[in-house]
CHARMM-style PDB file with segment names, atoms N, HN, CA, C and O in Angstrom:
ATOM      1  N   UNK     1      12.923  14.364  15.735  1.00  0.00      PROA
ATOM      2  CA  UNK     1      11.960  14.380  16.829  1.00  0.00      PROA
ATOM      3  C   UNK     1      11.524  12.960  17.181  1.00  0.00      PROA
ATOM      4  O   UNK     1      11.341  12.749  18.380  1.00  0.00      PROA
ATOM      5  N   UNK     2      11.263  11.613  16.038  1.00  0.00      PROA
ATOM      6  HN  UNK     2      11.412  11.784  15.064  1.00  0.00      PROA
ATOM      7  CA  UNK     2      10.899  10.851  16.433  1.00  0.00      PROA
ATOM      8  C   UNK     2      12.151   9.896  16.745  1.00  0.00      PROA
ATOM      9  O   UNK     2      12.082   8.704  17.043  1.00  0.00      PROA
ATOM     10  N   UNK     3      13.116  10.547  16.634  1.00  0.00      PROA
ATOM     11  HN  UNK     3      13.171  11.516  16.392  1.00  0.00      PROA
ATOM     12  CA  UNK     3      14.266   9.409  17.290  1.00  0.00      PROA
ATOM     13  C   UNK     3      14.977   9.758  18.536  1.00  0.00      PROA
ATOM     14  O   UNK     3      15.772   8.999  19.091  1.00  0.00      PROA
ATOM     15  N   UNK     4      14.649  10.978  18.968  1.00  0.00      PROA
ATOM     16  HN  UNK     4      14.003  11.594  18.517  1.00  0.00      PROA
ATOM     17  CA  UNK     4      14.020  11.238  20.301  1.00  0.00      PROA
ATOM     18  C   UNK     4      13.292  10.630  21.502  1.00  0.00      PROA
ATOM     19  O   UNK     4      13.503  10.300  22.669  1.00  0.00      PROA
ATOM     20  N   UNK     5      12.274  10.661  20.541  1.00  0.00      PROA
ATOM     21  HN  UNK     5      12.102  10.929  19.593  1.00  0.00      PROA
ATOM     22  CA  UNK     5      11.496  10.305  21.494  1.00  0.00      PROA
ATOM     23  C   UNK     5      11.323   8.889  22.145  1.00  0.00      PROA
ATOM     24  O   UNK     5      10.790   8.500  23.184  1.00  0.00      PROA
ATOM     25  N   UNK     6      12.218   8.064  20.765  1.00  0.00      PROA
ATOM     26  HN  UNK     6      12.651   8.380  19.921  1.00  0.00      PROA
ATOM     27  CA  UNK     6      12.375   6.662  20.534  1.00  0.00      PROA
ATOM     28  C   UNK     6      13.214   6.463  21.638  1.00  0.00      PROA
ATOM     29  O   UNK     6      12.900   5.802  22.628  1.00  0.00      PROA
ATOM     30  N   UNK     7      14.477   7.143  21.435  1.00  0.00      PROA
ATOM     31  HN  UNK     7      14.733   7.680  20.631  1.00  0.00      PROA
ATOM     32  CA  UNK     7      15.216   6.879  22.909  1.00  0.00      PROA
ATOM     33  C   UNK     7      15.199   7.135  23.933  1.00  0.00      PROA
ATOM     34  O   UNK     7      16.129   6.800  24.667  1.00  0.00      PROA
ATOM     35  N   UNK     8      14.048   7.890  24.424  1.00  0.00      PROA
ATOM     36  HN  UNK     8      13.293   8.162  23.828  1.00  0.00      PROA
ATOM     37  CA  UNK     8      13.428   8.387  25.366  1.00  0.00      PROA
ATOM     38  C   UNK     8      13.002   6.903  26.166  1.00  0.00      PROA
ATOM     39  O   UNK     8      13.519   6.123  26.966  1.00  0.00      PROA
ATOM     40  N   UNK     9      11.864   7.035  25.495  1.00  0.00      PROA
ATOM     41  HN  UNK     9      11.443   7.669  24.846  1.00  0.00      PROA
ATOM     42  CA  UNK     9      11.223   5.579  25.248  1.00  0.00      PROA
ATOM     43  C   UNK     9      11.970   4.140  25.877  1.00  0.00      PROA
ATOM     44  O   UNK     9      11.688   3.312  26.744  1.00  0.00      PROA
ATOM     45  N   UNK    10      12.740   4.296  25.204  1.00  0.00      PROA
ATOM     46  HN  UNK    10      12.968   4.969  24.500  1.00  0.00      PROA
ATOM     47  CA  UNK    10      13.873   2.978  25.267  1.00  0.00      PROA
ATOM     48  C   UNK    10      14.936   3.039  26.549  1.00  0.00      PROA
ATOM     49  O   UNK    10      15.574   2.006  26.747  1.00  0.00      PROA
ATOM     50  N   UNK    11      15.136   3.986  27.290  1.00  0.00      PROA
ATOM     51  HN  UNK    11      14.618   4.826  27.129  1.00  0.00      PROA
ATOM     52  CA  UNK    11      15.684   4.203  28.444  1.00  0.00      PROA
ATOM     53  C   UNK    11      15.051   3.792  29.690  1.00  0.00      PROA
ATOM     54  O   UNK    11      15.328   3.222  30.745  1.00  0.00      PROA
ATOM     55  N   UNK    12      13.630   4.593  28.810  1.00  0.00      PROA
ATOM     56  HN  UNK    12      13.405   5.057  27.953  1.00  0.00      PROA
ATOM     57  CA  UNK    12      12.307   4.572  29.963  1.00  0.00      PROA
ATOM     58  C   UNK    12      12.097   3.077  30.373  1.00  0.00      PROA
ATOM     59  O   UNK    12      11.819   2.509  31.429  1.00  0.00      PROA
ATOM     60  N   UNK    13      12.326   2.715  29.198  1.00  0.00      PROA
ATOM     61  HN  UNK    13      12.552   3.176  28.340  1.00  0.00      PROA
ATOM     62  CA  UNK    13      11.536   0.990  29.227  1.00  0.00      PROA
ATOM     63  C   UNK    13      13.372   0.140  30.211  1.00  0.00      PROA
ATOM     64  O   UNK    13      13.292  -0.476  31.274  1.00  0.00      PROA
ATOM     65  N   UNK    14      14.200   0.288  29.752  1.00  0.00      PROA
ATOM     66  HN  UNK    14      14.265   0.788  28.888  1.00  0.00      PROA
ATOM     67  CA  UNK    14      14.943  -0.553  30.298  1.00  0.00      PROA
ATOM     68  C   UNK    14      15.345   0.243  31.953  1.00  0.00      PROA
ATOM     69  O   UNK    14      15.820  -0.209  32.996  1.00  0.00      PROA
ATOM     70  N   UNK    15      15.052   1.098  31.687  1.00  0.00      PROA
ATOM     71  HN  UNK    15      14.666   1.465  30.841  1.00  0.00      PROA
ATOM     72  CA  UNK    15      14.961   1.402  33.607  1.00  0.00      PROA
ATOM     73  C   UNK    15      13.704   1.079  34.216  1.00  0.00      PROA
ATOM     74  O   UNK    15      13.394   1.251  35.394  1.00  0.00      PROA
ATOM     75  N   UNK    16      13.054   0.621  33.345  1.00  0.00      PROA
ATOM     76  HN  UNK    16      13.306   0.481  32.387  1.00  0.00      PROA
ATOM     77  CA  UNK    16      11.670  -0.135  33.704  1.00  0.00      PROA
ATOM     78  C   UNK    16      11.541  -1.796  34.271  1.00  0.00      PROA
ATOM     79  O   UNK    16      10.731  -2.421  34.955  1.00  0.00      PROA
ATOM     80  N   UNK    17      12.864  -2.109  33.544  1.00  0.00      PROA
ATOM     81  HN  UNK    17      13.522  -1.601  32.988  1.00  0.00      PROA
ATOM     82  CA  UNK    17      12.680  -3.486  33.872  1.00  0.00      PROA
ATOM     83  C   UNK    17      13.910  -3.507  35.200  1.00  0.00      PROA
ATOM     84  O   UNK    17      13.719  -4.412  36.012  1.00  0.00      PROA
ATOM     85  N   UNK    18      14.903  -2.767  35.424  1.00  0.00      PROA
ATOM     86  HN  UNK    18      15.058  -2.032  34.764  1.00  0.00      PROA
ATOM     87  CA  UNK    18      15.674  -2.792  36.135  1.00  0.00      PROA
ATOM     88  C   UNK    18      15.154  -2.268  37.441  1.00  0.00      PROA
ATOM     89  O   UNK    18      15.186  -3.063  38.380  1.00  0.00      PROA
ATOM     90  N   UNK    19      14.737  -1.205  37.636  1.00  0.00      PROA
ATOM     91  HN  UNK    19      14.711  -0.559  36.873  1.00  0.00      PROA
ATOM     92  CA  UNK    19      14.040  -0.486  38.938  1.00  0.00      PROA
ATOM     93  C   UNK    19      12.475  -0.985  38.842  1.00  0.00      PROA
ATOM     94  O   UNK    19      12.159  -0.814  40.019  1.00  0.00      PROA
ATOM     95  N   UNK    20      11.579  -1.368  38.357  1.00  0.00      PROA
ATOM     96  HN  UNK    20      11.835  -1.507  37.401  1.00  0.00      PROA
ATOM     97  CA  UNK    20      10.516  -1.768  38.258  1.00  0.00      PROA
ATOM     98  C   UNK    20       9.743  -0.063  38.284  1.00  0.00      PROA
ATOM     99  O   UNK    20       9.154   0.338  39.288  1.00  0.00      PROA
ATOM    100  N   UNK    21       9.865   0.673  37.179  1.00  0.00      PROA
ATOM    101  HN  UNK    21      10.343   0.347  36.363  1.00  0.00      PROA
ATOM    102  CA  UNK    21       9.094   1.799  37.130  1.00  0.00      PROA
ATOM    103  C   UNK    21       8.149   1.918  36.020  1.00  0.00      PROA
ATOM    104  O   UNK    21       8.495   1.520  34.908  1.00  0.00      PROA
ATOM    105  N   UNK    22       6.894   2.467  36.225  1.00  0.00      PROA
ATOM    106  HN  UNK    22       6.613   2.790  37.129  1.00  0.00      PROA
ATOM    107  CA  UNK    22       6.012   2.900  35.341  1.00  0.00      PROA
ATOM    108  C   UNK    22       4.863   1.103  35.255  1.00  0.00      PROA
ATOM    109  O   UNK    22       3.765   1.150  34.700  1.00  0.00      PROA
ATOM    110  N   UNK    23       5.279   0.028  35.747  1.00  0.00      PROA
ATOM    111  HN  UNK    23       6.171  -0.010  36.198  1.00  0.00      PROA
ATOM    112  CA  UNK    23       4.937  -0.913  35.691  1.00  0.00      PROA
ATOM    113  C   UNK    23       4.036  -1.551  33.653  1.00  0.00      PROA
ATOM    114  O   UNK    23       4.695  -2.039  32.735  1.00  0.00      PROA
ATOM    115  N   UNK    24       3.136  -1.386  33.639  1.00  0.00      PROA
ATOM    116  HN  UNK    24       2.601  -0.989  34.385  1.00  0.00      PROA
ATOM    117  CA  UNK    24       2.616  -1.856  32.193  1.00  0.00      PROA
ATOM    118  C   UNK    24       2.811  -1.089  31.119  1.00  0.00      PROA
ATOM    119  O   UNK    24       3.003  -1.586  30.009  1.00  0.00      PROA
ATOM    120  N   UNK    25       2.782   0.127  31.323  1.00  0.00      PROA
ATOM    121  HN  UNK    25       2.626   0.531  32.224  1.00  0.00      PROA
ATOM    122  CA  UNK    25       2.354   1.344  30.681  1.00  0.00      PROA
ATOM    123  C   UNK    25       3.633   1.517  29.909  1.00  0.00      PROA
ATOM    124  O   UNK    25       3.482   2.174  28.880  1.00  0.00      PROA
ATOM    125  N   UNK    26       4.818   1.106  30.140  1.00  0.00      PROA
ATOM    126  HN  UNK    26       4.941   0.572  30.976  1.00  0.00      PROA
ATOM    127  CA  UNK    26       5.755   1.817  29.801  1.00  0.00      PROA
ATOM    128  C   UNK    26       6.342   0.610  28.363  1.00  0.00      PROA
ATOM    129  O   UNK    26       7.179   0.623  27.461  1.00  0.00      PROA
ATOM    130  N   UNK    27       5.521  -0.105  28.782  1.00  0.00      PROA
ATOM    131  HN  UNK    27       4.841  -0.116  29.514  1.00  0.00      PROA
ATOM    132  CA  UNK    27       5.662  -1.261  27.542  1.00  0.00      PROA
ATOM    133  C   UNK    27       4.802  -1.471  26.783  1.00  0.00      PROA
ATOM    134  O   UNK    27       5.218  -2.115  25.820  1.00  0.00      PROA
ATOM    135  N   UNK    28       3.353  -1.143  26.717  1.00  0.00      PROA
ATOM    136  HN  UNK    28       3.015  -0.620  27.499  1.00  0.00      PROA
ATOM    137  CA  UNK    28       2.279  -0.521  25.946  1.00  0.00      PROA
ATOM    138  C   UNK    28       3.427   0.777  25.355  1.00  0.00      PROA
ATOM    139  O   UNK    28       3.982   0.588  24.273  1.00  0.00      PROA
ATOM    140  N   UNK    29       3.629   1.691  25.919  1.00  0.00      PROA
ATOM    141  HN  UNK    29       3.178   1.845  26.798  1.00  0.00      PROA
ATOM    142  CA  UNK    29       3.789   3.192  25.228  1.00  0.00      PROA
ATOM    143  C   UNK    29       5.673   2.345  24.349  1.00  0.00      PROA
ATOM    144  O   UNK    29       5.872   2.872  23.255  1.00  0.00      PROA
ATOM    145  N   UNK    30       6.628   1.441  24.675  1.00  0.00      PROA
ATOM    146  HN  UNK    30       6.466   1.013  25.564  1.00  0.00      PROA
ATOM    147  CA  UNK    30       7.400   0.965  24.151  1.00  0.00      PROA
ATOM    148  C   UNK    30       7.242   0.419  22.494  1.00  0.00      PROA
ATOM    149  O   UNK    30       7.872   0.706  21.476  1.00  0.00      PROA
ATOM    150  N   UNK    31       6.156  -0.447  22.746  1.00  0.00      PROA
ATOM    151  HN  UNK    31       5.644  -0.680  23.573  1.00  0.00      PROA
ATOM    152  CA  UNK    31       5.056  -1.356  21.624  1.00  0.00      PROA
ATOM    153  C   UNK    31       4.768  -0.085  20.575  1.00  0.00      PROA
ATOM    154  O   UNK    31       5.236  -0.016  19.439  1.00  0.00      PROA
ATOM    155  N   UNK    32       3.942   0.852  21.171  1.00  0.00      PROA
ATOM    156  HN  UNK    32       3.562   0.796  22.094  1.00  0.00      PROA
ATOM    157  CA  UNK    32       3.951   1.862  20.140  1.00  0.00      PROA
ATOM    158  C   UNK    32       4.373   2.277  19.409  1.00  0.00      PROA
ATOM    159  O   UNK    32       4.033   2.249  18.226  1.00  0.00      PROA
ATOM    160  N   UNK    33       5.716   3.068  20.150  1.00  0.00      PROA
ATOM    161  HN  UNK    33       5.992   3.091  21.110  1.00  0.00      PROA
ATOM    162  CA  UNK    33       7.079   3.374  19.394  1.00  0.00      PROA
ATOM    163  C   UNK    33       7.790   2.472  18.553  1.00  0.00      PROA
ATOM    164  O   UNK    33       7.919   3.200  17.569  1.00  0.00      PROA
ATOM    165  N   UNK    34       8.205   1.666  18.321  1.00  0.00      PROA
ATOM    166  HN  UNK    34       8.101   1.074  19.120  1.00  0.00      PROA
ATOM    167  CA  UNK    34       8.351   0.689  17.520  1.00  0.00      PROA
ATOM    168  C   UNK    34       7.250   0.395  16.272  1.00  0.00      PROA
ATOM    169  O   UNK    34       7.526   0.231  15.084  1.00  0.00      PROA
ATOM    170  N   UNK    35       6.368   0.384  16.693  1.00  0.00      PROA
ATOM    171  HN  UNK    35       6.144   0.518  17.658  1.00  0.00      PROA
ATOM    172  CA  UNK    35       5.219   0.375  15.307  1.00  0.00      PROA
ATOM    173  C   UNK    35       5.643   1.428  14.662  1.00  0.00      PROA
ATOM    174  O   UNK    35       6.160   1.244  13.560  1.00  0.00      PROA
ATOM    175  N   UNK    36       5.518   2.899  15.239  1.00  0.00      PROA
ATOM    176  HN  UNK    36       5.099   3.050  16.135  1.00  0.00      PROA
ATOM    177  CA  UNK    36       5.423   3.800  15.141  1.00  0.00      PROA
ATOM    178  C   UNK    36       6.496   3.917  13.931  1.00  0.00      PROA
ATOM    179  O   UNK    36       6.252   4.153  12.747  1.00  0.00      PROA
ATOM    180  N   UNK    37       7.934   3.654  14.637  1.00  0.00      PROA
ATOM    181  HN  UNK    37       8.132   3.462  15.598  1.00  0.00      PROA
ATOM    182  CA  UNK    37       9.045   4.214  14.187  1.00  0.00      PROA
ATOM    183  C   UNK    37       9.039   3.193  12.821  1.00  0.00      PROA
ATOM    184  O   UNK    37       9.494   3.680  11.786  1.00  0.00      PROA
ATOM    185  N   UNK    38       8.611   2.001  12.794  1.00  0.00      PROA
ATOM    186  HN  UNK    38       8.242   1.605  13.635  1.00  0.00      PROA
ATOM    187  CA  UNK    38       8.927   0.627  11.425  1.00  0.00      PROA
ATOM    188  C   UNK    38       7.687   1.158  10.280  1.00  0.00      PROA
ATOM    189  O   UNK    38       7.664   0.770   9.112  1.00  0.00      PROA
ATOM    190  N   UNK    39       6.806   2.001  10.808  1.00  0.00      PROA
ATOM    191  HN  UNK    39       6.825   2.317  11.756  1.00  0.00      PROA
ATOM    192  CA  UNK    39       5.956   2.542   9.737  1.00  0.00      PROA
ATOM    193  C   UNK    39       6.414   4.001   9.136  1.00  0.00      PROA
ATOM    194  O   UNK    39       5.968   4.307   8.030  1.00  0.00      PROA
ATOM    195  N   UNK    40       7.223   4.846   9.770  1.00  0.00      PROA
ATOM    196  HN  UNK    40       7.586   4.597  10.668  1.00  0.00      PROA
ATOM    197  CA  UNK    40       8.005   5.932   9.616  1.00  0.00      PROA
ATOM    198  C   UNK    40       9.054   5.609   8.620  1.00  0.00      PROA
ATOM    199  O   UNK    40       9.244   6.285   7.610  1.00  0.00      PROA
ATOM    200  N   UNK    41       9.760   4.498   8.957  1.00  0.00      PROA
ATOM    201  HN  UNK    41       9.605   3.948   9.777  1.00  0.00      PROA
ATOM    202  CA  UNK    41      11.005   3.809   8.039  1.00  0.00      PROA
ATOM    203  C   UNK    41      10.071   3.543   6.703  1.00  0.00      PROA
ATOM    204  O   UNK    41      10.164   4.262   5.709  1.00  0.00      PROA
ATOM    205  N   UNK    42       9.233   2.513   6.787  1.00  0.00      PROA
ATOM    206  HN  UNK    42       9.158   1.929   7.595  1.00  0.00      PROA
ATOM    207  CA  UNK    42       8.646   2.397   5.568  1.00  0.00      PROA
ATOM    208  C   UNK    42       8.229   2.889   5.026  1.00  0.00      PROA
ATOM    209  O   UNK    42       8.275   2.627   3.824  1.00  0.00      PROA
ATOM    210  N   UNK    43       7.614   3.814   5.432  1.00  0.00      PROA
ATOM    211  HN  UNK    43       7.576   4.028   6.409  1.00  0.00      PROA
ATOM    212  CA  UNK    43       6.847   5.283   4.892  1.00  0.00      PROA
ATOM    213  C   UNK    43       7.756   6.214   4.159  1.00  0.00      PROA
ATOM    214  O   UNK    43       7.315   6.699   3.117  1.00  0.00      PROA
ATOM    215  N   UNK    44       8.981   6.542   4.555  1.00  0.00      PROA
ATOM    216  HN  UNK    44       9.340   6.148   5.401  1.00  0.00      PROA
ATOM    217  CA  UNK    44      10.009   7.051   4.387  1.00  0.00      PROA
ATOM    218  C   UNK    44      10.834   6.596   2.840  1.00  0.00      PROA
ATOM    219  O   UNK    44      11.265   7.412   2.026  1.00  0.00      PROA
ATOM    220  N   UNK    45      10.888   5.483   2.747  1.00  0.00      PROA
ATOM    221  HN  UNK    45      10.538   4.820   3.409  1.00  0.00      PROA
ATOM    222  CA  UNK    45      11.474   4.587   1.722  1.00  0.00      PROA
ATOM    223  C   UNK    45      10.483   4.454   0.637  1.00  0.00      PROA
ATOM    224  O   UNK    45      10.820   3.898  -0.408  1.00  0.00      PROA
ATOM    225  N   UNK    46       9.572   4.808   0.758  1.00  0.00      PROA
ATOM    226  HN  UNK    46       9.299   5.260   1.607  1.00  0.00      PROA
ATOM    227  CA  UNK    46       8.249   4.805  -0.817  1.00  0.00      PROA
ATOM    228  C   UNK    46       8.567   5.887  -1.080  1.00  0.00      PROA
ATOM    229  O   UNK    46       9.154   5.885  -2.162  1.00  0.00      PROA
ATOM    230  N   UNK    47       8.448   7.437  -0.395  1.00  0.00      PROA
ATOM    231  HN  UNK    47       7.971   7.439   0.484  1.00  0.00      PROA
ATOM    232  CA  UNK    47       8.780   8.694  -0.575  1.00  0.00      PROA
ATOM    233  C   UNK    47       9.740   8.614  -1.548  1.00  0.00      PROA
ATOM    234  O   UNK    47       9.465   9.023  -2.676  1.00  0.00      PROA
ATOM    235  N   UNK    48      11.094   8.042  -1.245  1.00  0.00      PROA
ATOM    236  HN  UNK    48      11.318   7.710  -0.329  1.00  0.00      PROA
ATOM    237  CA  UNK    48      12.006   8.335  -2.278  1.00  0.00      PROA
ATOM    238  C   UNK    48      11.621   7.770  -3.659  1.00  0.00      PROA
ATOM    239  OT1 UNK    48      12.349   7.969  -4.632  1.00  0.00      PROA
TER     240      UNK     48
END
């Protein structure tokens, strides 16, 4: 689900810079995902 949404994300953002869509927001909500996903990884790797 969250690697989903990651590439969701990541489409969103580079058709963002190409068509100029969603303007700020889509790189705030980009920024997120990335935290998001590098605390998931790490989080993930203590578990084991």
């Amino acid at each position: 689900m969250l690697w989903t949404i990651f590439v969701v994300l990541v489409v969103l953002w580079l058709l963002g810079f190409t068509m100029h869509i969603g303007g700020g927001l889509i790189h705030i909500l980009i920024v997120i995902a990335v935290i998001v996903l590098i605390y998931n990884l790490i989080a993930g790797r203590r578990g084991l």
